[in-house]
C-alpha positions in Angstrom: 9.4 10.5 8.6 10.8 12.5 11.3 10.2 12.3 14.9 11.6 13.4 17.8 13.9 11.3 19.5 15.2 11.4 23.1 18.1 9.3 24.9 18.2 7.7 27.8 20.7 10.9 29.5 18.5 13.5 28.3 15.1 12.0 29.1 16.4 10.8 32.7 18.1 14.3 33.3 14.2 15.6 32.2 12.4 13.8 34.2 14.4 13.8 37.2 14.4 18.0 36.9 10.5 17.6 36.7 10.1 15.0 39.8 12.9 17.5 41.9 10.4 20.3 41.4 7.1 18.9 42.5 8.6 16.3 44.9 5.3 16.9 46.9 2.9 15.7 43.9 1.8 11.8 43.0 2.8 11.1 39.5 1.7 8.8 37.0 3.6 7.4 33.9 2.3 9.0 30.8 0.4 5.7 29.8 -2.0 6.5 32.5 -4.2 9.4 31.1 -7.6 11.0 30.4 -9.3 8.8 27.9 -7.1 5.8 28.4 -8.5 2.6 28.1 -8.5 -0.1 31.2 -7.9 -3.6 30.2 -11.5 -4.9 31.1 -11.7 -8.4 32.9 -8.3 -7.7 34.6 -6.7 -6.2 37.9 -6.9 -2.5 37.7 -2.9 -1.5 37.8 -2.0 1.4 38.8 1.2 3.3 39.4 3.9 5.9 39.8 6.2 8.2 42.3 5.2 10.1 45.5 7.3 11.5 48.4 9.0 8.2 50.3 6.1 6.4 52.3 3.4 8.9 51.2 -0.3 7.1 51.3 -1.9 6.9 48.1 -5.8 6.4 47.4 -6.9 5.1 44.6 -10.9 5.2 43.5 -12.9 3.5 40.5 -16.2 2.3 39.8 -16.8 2.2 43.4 -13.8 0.0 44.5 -11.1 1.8 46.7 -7.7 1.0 47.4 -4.5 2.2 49.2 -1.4 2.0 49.5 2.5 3.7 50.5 5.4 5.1 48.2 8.8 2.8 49.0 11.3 4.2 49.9 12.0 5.6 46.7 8.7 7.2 45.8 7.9 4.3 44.1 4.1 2.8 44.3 1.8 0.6 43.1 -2.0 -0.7 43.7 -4.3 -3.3 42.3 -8.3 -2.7 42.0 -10.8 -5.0 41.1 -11.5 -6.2 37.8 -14.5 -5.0 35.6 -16.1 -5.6 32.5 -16.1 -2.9 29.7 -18.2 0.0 29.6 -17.4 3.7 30.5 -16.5 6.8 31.0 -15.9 6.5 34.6 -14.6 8.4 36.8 -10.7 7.7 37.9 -9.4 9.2 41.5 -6.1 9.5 43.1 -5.1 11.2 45.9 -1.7 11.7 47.6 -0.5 15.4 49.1 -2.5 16.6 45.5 -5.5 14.7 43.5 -5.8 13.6 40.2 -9.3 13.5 38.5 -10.2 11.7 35.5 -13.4 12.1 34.0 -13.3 10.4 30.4 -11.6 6.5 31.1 -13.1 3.6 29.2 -12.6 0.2 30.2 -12.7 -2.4 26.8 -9.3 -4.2 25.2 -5.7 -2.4 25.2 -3.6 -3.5 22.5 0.0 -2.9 21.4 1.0 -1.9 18.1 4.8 -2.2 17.6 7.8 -3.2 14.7 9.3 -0.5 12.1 8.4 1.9 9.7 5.3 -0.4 8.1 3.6 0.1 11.3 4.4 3.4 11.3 3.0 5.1 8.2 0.6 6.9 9.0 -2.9 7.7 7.6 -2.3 11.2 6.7 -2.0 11.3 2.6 0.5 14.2 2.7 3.2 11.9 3.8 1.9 8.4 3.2 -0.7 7.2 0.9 -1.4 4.2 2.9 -4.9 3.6 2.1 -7.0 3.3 -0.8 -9.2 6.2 -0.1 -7.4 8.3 2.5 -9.3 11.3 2.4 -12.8 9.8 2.5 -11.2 6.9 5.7 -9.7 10.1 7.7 -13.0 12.1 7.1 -14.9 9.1 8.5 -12.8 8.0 11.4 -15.1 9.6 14.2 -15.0 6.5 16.7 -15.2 8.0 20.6 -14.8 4.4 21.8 -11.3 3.9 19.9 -8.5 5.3 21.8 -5.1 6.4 20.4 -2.2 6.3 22.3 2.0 7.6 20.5 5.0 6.7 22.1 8.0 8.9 20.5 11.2 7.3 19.6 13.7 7.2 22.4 16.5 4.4 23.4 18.3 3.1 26.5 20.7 1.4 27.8 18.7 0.1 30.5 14.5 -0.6 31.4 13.0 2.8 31.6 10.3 3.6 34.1 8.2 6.1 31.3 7.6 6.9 27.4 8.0 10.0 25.6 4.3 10.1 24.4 1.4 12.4 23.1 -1.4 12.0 25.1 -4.2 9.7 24.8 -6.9 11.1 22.2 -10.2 9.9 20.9 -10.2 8.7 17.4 -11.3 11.8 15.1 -10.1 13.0 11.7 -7.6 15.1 13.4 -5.9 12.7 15.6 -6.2 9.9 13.8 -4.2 11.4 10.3 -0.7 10.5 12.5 -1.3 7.7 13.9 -0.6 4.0 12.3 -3.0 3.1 9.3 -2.6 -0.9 10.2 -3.4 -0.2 13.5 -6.4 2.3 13.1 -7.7 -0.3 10.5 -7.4 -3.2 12.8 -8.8 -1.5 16.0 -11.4 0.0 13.8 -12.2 -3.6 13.0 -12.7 -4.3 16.6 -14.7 -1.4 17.4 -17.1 -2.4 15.2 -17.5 -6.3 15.6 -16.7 -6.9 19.5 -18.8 -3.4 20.1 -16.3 -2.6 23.0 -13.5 0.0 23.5 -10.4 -0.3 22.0 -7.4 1.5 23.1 -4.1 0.8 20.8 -0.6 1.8 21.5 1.4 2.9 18.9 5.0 1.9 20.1 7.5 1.4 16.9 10.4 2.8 15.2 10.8 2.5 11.4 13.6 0.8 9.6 14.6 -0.8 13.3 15.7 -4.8 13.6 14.2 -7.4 16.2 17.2 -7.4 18.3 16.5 -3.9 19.2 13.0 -4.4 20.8 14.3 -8.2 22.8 15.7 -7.8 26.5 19.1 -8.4 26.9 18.4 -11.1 29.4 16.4 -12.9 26.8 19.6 -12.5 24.1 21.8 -13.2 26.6 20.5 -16.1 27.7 21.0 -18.4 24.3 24.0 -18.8 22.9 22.7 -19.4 19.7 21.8 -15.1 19.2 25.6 -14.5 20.2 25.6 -13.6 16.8 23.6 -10.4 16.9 26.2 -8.9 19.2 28.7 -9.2 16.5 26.5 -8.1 14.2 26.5 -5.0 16.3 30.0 -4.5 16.7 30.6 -4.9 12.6 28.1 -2.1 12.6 29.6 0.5 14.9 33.6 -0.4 13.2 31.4 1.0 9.9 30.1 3.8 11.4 33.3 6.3 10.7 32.9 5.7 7.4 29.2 6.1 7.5 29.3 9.3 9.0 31.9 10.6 6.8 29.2 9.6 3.8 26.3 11.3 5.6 28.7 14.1 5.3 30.0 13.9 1.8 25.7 13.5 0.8 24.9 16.8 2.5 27.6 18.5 0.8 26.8 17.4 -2.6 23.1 18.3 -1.7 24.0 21.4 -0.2 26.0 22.0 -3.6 23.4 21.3 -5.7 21.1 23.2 -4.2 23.6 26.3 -4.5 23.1 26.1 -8.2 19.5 25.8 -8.1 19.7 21.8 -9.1 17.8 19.3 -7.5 19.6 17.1 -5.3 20.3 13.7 -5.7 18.3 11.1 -3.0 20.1 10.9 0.2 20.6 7.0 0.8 18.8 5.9 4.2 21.3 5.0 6.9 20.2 3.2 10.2 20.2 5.4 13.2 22.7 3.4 15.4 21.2 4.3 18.5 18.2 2.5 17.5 20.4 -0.6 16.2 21.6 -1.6 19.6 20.6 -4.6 21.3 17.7 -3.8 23.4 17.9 -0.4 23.1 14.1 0.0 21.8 12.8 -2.4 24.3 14.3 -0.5 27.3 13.2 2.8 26.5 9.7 2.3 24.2 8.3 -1.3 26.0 9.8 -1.7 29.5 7.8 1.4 30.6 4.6 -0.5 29.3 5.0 -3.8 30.7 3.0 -3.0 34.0 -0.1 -2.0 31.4 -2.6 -4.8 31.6 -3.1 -5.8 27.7 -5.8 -7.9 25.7 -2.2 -8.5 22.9 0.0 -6.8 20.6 -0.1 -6.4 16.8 3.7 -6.3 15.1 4.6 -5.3 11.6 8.6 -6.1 11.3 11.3 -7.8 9.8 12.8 -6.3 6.6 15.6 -4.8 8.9 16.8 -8.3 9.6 16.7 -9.5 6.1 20.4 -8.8 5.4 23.1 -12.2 5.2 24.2 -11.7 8.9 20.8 -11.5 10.4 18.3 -13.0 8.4 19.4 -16.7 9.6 19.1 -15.9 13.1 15.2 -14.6 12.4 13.6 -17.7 13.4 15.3 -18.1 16.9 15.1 -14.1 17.7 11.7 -13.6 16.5 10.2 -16.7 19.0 12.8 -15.5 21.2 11.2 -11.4 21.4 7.5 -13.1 21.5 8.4 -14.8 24.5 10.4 -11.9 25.7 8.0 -9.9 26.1 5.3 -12.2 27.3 7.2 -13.0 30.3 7.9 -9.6 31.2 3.9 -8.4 30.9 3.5 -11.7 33.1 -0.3 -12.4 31.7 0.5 -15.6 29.9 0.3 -16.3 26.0 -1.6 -13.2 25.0 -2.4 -13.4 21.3 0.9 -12.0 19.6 -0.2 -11.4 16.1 2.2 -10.6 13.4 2.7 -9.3 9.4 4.7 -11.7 7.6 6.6 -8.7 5.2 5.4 -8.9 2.0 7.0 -9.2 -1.7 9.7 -6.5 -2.6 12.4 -6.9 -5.7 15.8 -6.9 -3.4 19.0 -9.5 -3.1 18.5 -9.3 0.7 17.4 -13.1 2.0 13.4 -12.1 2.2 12.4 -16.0 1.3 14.4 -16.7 4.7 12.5 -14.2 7.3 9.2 -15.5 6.0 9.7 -18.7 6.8 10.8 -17.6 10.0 7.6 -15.4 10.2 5.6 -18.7 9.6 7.5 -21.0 11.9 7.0 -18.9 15.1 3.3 -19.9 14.7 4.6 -22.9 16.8 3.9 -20.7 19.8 0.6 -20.9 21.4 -2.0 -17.9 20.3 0.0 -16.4 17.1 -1.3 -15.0 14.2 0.0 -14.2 11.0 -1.5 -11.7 8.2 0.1 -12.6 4.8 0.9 -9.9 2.4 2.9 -11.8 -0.2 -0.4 -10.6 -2.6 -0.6 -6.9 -1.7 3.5 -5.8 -1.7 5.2 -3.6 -4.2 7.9 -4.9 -5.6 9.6 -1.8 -6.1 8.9 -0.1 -2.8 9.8 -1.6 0.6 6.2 0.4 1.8 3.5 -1.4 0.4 0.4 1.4 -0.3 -2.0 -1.1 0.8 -2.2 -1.2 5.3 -5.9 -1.3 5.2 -5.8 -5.2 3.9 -2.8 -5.9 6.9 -5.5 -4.6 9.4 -8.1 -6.7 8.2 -6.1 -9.7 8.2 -4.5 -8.7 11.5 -8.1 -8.2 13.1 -9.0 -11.8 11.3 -6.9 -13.1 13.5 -7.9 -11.1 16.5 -11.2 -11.8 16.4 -10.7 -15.4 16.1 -8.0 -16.3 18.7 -9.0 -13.5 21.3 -12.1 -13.1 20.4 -14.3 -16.8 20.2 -15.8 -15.9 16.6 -16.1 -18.1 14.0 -13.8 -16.5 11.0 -11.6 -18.2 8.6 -8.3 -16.3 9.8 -6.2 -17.5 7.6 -5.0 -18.4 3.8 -4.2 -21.9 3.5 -0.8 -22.7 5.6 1.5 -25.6 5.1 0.4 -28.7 7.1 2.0 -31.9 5.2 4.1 -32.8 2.4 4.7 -36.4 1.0 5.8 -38.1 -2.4 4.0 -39.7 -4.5 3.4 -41.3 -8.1 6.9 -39.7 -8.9 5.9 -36.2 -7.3 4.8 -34.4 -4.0 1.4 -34.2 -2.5 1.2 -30.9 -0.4 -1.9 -30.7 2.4 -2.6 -27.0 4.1 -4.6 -26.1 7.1 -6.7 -23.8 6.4 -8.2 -24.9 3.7 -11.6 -26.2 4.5 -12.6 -23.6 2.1 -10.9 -24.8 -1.1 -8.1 -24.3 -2.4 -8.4 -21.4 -5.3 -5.8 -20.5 -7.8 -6.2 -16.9 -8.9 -5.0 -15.8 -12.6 -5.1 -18.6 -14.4 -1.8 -21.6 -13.9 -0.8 -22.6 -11.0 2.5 -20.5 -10.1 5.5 -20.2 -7.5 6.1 -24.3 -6.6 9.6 -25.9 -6.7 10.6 -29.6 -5.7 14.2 -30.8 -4.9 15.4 -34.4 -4.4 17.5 -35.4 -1.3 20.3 -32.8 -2.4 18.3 -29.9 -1.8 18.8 -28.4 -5.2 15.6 -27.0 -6.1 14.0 -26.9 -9.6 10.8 -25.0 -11.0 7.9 -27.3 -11.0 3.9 -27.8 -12.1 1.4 -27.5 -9.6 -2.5 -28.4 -9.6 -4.9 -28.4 -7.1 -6.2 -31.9 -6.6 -9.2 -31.5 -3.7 -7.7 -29.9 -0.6 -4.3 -31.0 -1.9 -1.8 -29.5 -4.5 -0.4 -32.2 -6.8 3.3 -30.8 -7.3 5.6 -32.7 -10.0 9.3 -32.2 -12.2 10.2 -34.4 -15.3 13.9 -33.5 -13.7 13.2 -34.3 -10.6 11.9 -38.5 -10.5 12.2 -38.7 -7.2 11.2 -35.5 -5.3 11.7 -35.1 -2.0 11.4 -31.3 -0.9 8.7 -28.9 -1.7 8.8 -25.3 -1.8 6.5 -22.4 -2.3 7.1 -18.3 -3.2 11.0 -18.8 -2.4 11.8 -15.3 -3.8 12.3 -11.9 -2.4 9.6 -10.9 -5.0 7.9 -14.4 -6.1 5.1 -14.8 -8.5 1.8 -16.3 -6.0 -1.4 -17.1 -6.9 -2.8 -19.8 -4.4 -5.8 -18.7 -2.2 -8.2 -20.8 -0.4 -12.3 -20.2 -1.0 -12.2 -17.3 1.6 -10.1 -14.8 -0.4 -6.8 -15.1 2.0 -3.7 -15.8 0.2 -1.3 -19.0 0.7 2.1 -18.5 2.9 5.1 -18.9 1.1 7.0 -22.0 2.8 9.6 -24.4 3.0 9.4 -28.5 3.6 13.0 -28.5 4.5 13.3 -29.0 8.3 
């Protein structure tokens, strides 16, 4: 999919012709709009550039507020909390006002990660739902806001996005936006009966690395790693380009004699490959947006040798990251582990890391290892990731009383000559779907692991080798593309996992 993409130098050379030209005006950052959503039940935040100690008023829902610019134009004032309801009525007044008429205040959420957030609804490019034309048709929903930050990168924290405005949910607008996040804020809308505003913030085909501050990967030694990573990229990127080249030609040739051309292989923009690059230019902006949490759907980009066995310190790394710089606490940080795809790249190794980072207070995981295509790195199915997403969602940030969950990996200990495996999440039952129990391994205490029988003994699974007396590690779905089949009694599927420490 093609979007359009602005660097830092151009964006900053854009915006600084803009602010030049109406120096006298108060300016807001793109994120504050008609029909934005307010985070409810938090400090009204407001912001942007005036002339140098200009006096902005701010007015909403009764409660007034002032303020002047800093030296640099720069302001910023707080209003009163409030719970959700709307449209109101949003005022601000410098040397020019600003009315808007159409703000909701209910639950803002971020929707970020690569190109599996990104599909979009629309059929014509993506066929992401199972009945897209009927789901478009019916996605009227005035109380769901959608909110599309373009691609852009920096060197540095930018102060604003590149963004379409913010739009109520209709057939029209809702066709390019994110199908896991429509289908997860749809979700919302219609259980917590309060507005939902999502922000659609990701870049497809784009590694963690890319969206973590450099002060949070500079500050362990442990991710050094990803920098070299980085510079074995850009020593590659002659011959890259030179490819790129040699592709277009051939295609251009082809083409020529009325041939079809061959499929160009994808190739990683670099600019979007740089440490921190996406976090300066496509979160930084959004950080001083109150938020109810964020939704993130990414991690085939880091499945390659190099990366994929830094995944579990980066990924807890970025979900800290970015909850210190929104500075509102452990907001629910839910996240897709990526689901089964036939590949060599170490897929077994991210999902583990996916599952591991639920260490961190107020995670969520939706897994997919049930709904992936094998041969296709874009599962078809994003309506099951929102509904498992919004599981989560409605359970951690939400109070309500919802299995979120398949059963995850609690406990495993030998015994009678095999393994005895306990899950959370499994209150339910445990339920094994297609006949024999599938996908379990054991090792002894040198780690080689061998393909074993599994049964379901109560809330347990029973897991044995005849090669294997004296088992002492347990694994489950360790493949890029493994063959799964344990659910618990709520329909959710089991996480693949590792005992080894």
């Amino acid at each position: 999919m093609c979007r359009r993409v602005l660097g830092f130098s151009l964006a900053m050379i854009l915006f600084a012709g803009m602010h030049v030209a109406c120096r006298a005006d108060v300016t807001l950052p793109s994120v504050l709009a008609d029909h934005m959503v307010i985070q409810r039940n938090r400090p009204v935040h407001l912001w942007g550039m005036a002339d140098p100690a200009e006096t902005v008023m701010v007015e909403f829902r009764g409660n007034h507020a002032s303020t002047k610019a800093d030296t640099l134009g720069r302001w910023s004032v707080y209003l009163p909390p409030g719970a959700a309801g709307g449209p109101f009525v949003l005022t601000i007044r410098g040397k020019n006002t600003i009315t808007w008429n159409d703000v909701l205040v209910g639950d803002v959420w971020i929707a970020s990660g690569q190109s599996n957030m990104e599909y979009p609804m629309d059929p014509s490019s993506w066929n992401g739902t199972k009945r897209p034309q009927k789901e478009i048709a019916a996605a009227n929903y005035p109380n769901l806001r959608l909110f599309h930050v373009e691609n852009a990168f920096a060197d540095y924290p930018m102060t604003d996005v590149a963004a379409k405005t913010w739009t109520a949910c209709t057939p029209q607008s809702v066709a390019g936006f994110s199908a896991v996040a429509y289908f997860f804020a749809r979700e919302l809308v219609e259980k917590e009966k309060v507005p939902i505003g999502v922000v659609e913030t990701e870049w497809d085909g784009t590694p963690a690395e890319a969206w973590t501050s450099l002060g949070a990967l500079s500050a362990d030694a442990s991710l050094m790693p990803i920098f070299a990573a980085r510079a074995h990229m850009m020593e590659d990127e002659t011959t890259t380009l030179l490819e790129q080249k040699a592709e277009k030609q051939a295609a251009d040739a082809a083409r020529a004699k009325g041939k079809k051309p061959e499929a160009v292989p994808w190739h990683p923009d670099p600019n979007a490959w740089a440490p921190s690059a996406l976090f300066n230019a496509m979160i930084a902006p959004l950080v001083p947006l109150p938020i109810r949490g964020v939704i993130w759907y990414q991690g085939e980009s880091n499945t390659d040798a190099e990366r994929a066995p830094m995944y579990a310190r980066l990924f807890q790394t970025m979900i800290r990251d970015w909850r210190v710089h929104w500075a509102q606490g452990d907001f629910p940080f839910l996240f897709v582990q990526i689901a089964n795809f036939d590949t060599t790249d170490d897929w077994p190794t991210v999902r583990e890391a996916q599952r591991k980072a639920l260490v961190l207070a107020n995670t969520g995981m939706a897994v997919t290892i049930d709904i992936g295509n094998p041969t296709g790195i874009h599962p078809a199915d994003k309506e099951d990731v929102g509904h498992r997403l919004a599981l989560w969602a409605r359970a951690i940030s939400y109070g309500e009383h919802v299995e979120d969950s398949g059963p995850l990996f609690r406990q495993a200990v030998p015994e009678n000559g095999g393994m005895r495996v306990w899950f959370n999440h499994a209150a339910s039952g445990l339920v094994v779907k297609g006949g024999q129990l599938t996908g379990f391994e054991v090792a002894g205490m040198d780690g080689k692991f061998v393909s074993a029988q599994a049964r379901v003994n109560g809330n347990s699974i029973i897991v044995s080798s005849a090669s294997v007396p004296k088992p002492h590690y347990v694994r489950y779905g360790w493949a890029a593309n493994p063959a799964c089949n344990l659910y618990n009694g709520d329909g959710l599927p089991a996480s693949p996992f590792s005992s080894v420490q």
